[in-house]
N, C-alpha and C positions, 0 to 999 in steps of 0.2 A: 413675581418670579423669584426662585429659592438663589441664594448666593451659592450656596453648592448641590452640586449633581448628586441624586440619589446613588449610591453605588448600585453597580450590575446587578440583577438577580444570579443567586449560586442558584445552578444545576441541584437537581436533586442526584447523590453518591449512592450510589448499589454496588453492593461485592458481586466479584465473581470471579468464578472456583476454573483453572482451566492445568488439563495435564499437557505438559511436552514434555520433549527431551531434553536430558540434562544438558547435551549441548547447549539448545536453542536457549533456555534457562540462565546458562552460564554469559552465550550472545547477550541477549538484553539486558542481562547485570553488567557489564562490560560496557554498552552502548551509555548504558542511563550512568555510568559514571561516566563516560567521557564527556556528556551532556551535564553531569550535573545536577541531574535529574534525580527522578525515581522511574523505577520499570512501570509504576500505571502510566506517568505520561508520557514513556515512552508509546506504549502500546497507543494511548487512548489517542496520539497525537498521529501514530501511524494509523489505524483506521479510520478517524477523520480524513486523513489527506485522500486515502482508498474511496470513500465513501464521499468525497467531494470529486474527485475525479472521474471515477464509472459512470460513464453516460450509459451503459445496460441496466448498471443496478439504479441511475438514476430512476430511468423509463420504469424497471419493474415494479419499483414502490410507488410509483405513480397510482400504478393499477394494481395495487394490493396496499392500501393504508387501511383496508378494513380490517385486515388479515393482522395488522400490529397491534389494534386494539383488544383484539381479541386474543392475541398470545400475552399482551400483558395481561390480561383477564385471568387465562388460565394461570399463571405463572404466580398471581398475587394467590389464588384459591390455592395453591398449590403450597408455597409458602405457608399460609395460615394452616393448614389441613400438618404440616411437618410440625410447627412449632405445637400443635395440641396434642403430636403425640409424643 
C-alpha cells in the first residue's frame, strides 16, 4: 500500500466562447471578485450546482446519454474540419 494518495485525476479543460450582455458580463466579474475567484468558476460552479439539482434534466440524460456521445462526435469532426481550414 503507497504512503501517499495518488492525486485526483484533472478533468480534461475545453474553452468555450459564449455572448451576453455587458451587464450580465460586468455581474460575473463582480461575483468572481467577491469570491476571489475567476468568472469560469464562477460559472463552471453555478451549472454544476444546476446540473446536480434538476431532477428533470437529471431524468432526461437518463434517456439521452446516447444523444452526448454523439454531439461530442460531431463537435470533435467539427473542430478538426475548422483547424484545416
Amino acid at each position: 500500500m503507497p504512503i501517499l494518495k495518488a492525486p485526483p485525476k484533472q478533468s480534461k479543460n475545453e474553452s468555450l466562447q459564449l455572448r451576453v450582455s455587458t451587464e450580465f458580463k460586468h455581474n460575473l466579474q463582480r461575483y468572481a471578485e467577491f469570491l476571489e475567484a475567476t468568472p469560469s468558476y464562477v460559472v463552471i460552479e453555478a451549472l454544476n450546482r444546476i446540473f446536480d439539482k434538476d431532477r428533470e434534466f437529471k431524468a432526461w440524460i437518463e434517456h439521452h446519454e446516447d444523444s452526448i456521445s454523439e454531439i461530442h462526435t460531431k463537435n470533435n469532426s467539427t473542430m478538426e474540419t475548422t483547424r484545416k481550414s
